[in-house]
N, C-alpha and C positions, 0 to 999 in steps of 0.2 A: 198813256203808257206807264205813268208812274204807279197807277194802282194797280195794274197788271204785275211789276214787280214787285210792289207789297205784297201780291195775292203769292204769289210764286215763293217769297222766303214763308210767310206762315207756311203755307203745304209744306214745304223742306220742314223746317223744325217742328210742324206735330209729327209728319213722318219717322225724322229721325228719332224722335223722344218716346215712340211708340201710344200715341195718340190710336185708338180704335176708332172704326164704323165712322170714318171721315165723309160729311157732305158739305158740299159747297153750293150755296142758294145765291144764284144770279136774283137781286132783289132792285134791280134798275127798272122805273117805270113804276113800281111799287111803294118805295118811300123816296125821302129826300133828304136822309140820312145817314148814309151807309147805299154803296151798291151792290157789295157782297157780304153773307153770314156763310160762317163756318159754325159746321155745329161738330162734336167731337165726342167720345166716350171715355175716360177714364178709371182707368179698374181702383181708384178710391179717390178721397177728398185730396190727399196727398199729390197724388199723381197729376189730379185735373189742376191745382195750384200750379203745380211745380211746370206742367203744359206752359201755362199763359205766363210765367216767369220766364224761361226759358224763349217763347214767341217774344216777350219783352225785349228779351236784352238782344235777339236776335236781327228785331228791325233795328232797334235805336244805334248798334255798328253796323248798319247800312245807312244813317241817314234819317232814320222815319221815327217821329217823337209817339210815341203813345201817347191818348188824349186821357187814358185812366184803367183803370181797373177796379172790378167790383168782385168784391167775394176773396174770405182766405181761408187756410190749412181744415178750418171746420166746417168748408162752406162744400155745398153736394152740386153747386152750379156755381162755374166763375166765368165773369161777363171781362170780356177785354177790349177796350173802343180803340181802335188804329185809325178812328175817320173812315175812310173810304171799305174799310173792313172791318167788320165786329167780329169778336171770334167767342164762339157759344162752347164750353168744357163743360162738359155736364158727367155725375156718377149714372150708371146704365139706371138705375131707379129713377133719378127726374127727369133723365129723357123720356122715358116712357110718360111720365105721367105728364111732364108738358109739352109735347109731340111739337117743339116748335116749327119743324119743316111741316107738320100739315097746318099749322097756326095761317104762315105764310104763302100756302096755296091758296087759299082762299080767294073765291075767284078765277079758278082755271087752276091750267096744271103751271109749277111753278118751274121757268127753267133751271136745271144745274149744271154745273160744268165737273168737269170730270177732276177728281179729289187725285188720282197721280196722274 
């Protein structure tokens, strides 16, 4: 239940920050690291920062420590570890070119769960 509420504030705050083209990769059975990725669009480097900033401060006053963050202000992909959730901010350019949701089909189709 507890990741289910972590999963629920990220969705809230990319929502409300206007995070684009939201998927949510059910990755359980898959690794053993994370049971969900969120992959995200940001219309610049700016924006995808200020994303996983904002997701930041958003769990840690609910309770939930972030294990780190990767990537800042100059970076075109920021990687956010929650444990039980990674959260993928990508500029529309490196999503394209590293198509992580088909990365992680691999092997069948991969379930999602619904981004609202």
């Amino acid at each position: 239940m507890q990741t289910e509420a972590l999963l629920k504030i990220v969705k809230d705050v990319l929502e409300e920050r206007k995070a684009h083209n939201m998927v949510v990769l059910d990755v359980r059975g898959k690794t053993s690291f994370t049971d969900y990725m969120i992959v995200v669009t940001g219309t610049s480097n700016r924006h995808i920062k200020a994303l996983c900033d904002y997701v930041e401060i958003g769990v840690k006053e609910k309770g939930f420590n972030p294990l780190g963050m990767e990537g800042d202000i100059t970076s075109d992909w920021v990687l956010l570890d929650l444990g039980d959730v990674i959260v993928h901010a990508m500029t529309e350019q490196s999503r394209g070119y590293y198509q992580i949701e088909k990365l992680w089909s691999v092997g069948g189709e991969l379930p999602q769960v619904q981004a609202a």
